[in-house]
VMD Tcl script that draws the C-alpha trace (Angstrom):
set ca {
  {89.55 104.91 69.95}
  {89.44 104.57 73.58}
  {91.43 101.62 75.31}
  {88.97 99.36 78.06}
  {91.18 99.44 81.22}
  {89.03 97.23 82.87}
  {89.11 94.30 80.47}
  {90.13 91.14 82.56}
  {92.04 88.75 80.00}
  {93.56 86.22 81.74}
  {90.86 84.52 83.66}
  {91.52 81.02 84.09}
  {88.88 78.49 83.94}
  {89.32 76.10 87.21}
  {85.77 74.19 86.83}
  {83.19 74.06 84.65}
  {80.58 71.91 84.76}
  {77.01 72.75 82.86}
  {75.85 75.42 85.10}
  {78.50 75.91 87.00}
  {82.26 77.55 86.24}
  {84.83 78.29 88.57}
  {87.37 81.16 87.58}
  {90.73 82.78 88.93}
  {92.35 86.06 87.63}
  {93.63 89.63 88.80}
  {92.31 92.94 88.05}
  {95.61 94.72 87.77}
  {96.48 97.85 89.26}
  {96.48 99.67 86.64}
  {92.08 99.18 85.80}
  {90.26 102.30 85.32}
  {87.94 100.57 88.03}
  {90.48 101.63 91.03}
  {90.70 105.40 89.48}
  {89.34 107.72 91.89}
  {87.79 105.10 94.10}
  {89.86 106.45 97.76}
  {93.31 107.59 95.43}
  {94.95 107.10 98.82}
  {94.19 103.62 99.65}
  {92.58 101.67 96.02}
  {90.04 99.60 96.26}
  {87.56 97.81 94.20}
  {83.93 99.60 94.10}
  {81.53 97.07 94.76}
  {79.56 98.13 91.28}
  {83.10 96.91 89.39}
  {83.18 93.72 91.58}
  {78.81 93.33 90.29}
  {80.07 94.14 86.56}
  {82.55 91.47 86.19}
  {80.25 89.21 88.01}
  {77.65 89.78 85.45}
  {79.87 89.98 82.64}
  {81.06 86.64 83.61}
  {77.80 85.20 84.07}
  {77.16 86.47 80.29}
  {80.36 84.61 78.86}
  {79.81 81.65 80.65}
  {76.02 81.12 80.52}
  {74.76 83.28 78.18}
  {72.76 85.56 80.80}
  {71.78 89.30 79.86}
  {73.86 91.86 81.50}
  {70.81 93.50 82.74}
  {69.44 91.90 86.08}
  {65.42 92.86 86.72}
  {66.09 92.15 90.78}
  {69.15 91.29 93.32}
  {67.91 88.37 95.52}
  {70.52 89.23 97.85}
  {74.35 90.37 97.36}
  {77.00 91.21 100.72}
  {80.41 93.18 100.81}
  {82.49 91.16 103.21}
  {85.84 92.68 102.45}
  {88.13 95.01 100.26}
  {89.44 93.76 96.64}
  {93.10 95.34 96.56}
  {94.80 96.02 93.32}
  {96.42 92.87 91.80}
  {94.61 90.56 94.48}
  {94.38 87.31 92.95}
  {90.71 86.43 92.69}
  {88.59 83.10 92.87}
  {84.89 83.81 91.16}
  {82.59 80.75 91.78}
  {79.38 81.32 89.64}
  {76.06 78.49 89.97}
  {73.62 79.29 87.30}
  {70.06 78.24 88.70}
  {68.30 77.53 85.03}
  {64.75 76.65 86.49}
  {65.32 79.50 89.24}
  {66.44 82.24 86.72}
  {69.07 83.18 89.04}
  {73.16 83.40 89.57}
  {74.92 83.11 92.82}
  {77.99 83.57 93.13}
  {80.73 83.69 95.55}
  {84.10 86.17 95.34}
  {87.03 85.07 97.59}
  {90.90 85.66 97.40}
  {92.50 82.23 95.27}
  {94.54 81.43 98.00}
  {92.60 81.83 101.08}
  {88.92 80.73 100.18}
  {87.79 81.64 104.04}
  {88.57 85.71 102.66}
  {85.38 86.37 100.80}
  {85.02 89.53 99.32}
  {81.68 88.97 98.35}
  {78.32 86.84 97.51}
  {74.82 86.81 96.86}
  {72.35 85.64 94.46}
  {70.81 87.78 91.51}
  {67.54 87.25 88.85}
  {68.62 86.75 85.14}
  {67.24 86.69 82.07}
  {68.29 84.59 78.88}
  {69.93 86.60 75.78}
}
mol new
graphics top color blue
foreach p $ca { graphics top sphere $p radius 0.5 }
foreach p [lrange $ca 0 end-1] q [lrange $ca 1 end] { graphics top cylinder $p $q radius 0.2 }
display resetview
């Protein structure tokens, strides 16, 4: 049986509110999402930092993984191995959409990215 090395354990629940949930955690150095991603210099790919935004978006409000259209989604800066990680997630019931907004937990100014995606209930 194969071992997940990207499963994120720890994340913390900072607020959470009916549609809304605020979370912090890492996604360690040692992920299978930084393997082979620039081996000299790891970063996040920006379809890792979309998965766990999605797969958060299914924990916390029961959303399908699969998302019919991106509204609008932006890159703003690198997600280094064990960077501690603020994920603020809005779900907009009567818009069918998620935005969300990915910044370092200590420095909310550093986003690494945000944007707005359709979902569909499971």
């Amino acid at each position: 049986m194969s071992q997940n090395l990207h499963d994120i354990k720890d994340e913390k629940v900072v607020l959470k509110e009916e549609n809304k949930v605020s979370l912090e955690f890492v996604i360690p150095s040692t992920s299978d999402f930084f393997d082979g991603h620039f081996p000299e210099f790891k970063l996040l790919p920006a379809v890792a930092q979309f998965e766990v935004i999605t797969r958060f978006s299914r924990k916390y409000f029961g959303t399908q993984r699969y998302v019919p259209n991106i509204k609008r989604i932006k890159f703003s800066a690198p997600i280094l191995p064990d960077s501690k990680i603020k994920l603020d997630l809005e779900y907009k019931v009567e818009k069918g959409t998620v935005s969300f907004n990915m910044a370092d937990s200590t420095d909310s100014a550093h986003v690494y990215s945000s944007g707005s995606f359709a979902v569909l209930p499971e």
